[in-house]
N, C-alpha and C positions, 0 to 999 in steps of 0.2 A: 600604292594602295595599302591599307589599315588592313591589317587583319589578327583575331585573338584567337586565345584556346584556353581548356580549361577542364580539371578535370573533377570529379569527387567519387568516393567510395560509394557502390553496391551493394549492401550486407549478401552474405551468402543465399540465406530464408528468401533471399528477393529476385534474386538476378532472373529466376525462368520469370516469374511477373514482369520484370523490365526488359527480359527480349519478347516477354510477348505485347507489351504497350507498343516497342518500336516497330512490331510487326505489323500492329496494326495500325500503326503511325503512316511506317510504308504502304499497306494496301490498300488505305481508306483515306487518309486525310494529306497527302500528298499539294493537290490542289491548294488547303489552307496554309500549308506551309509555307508554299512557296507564292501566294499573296502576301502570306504577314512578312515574308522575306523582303520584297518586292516594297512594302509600303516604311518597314523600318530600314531598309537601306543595306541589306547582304545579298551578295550573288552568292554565295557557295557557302553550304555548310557538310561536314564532316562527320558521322558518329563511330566510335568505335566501345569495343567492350572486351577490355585486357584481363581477363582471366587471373586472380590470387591463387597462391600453395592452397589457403584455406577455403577457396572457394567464393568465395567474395568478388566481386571486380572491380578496375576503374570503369568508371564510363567518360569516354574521351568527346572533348565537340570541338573541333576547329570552325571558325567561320570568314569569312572574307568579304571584307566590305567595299560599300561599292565607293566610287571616290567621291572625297569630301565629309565622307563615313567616319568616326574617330571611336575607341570603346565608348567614352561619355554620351555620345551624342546616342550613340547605339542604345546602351540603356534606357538613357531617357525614352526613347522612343519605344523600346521594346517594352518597357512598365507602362506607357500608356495607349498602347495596342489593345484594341479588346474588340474579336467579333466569334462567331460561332465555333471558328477553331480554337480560338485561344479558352472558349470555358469549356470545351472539350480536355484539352491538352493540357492547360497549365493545372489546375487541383490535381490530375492522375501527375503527372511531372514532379509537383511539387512534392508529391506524397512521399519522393526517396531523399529528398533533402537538397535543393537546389543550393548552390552557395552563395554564398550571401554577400557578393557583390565579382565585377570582374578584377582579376589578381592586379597585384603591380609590376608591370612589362619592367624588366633587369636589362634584357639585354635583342638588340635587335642586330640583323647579320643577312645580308644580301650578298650572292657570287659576285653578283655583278660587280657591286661598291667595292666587293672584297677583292677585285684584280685591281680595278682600276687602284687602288690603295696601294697595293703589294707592287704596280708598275712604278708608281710615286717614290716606293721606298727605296728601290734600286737604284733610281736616276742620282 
């Protein structure tokens, strides 16, 4: 199973504004989420908000998609998504600087692969 993350800077002047978007992301729009999940192809997504010296954050999204899922396909899908949640959510979203495309995957690393590999090397 495909799955990405990603992350971009917070400015400090913002961050109570973006915990209180995801707030109310959580307590109201929960439902649209998890259709536009459901119709672009992710079971599970992730947010976090890792805290700068200066005050600033990352804001972290893991997501996991469903199989057959790839980032490419993902995007595509997700740019041409549009129902009441998304003109909700994507303008306020976009307003902190989304990034401007998914990064390039370096390096990928399963336990699982990683024994079966490590039993390989022994033999």
């Amino acid at each position: 199973m495909a799955s990405t993350a990603w992350t971009f800077p917070i400015p400090a002047d913002r961050v109570e504004e973006f915990r209180s978007l995801l707030a109310e992301l959580n307590e109201k729009h929960l439902d649209g989420l998890g259709t536009r999940a459901r119709v672009v192809g992710y079971h599970r997504e992730r947010m976090w908000l890792q805290p700068n010296p200066d005050g600033s954050a990352e804001f972290i999204v893991s997501l996991e998609f469903d199989k057959g899922i790839d980032p490419a396909t993902f995007s595509e899908r997700l740019l041409a998504y549009e129902s009441d949640f998304t003109r909700w959510w994507t303008p306020r979203f976009a307003s902190f600087g989304m990034p401007p495309a998914i990064g390039e995957p370096l390096l990928s690393w399963d336990a699982t692969t990683a024994v079966v590999g490590a039993k390989e090397e022994r033999s």
